[in-house]
C-alpha positions in Angstrom: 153.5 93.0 51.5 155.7 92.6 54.3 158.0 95.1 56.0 160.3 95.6 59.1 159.1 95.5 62.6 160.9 98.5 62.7 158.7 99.7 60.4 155.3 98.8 61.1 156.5 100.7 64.5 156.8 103.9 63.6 153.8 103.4 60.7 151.4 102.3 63.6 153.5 105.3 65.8 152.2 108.2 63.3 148.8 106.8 62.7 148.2 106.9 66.6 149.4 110.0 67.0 147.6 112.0 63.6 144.5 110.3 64.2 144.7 110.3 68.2 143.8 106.9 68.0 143.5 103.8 70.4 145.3 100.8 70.2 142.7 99.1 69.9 141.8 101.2 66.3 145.2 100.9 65.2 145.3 97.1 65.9 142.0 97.3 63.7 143.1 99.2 61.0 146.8 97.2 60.5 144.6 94.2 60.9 147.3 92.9 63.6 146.6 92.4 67.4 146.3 94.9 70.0 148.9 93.1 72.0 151.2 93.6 68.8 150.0 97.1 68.4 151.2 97.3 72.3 154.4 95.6 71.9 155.6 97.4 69.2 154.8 100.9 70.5 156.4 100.4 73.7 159.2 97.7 73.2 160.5 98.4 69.9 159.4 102.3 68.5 161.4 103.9 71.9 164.8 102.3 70.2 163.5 103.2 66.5 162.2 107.2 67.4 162.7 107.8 70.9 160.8 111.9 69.9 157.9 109.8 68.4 157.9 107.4 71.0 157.3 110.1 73.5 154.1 111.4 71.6 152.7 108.1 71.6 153.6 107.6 75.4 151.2 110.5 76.2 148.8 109.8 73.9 149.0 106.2 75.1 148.7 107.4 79.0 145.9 109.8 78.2 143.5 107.1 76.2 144.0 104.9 79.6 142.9 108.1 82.2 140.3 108.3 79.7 139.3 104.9 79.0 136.8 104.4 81.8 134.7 107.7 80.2 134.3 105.6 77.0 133.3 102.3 78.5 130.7 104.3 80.3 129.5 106.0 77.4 129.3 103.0 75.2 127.4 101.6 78.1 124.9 104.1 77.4 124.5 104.0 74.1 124.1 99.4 74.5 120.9 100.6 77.1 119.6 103.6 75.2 119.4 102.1 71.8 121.5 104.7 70.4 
């Protein structure tokens, strides 16, 4: 089934932001790219729902001060065997 840009914007918007997801989940879970997830979060959903748009922004900014936590942590787990 295919829909609006538009509209797979602001569905990719409120996963992200009900599931505090990473793009790289959403791309996963729309089956889509992460550089589409990308594109459409912060080129198209600011014109669609500038309010969502600014939860996702922070969401967005906090996943990247956070991101170098979870490489180390999966980093771990590769050598531990966990």
């Amino acid at each position: 089934m295919r829909y609006s840009l538009e509209e797979r914007a602001c569905d990719l918007a409120v996963y992200i932001v009900e599931n505090r997801a990473t793009v790289r989940a959403a791309a996963k879970k729309f089956g889509i790219s992460k550089s589409t997830v990308h594109k459409d979060l912060t080129e198209r959903l600011p014109h669609v729902n500038p309010g969502l748009y600014r939860q996702v922004r922070a969401l967005l900014d906090l996943n990247k001060a956070e991101r170098h936590i979870r490489g180390g942590l999966a980093t771990r787990r590769k050598y531990k065997g966990e």
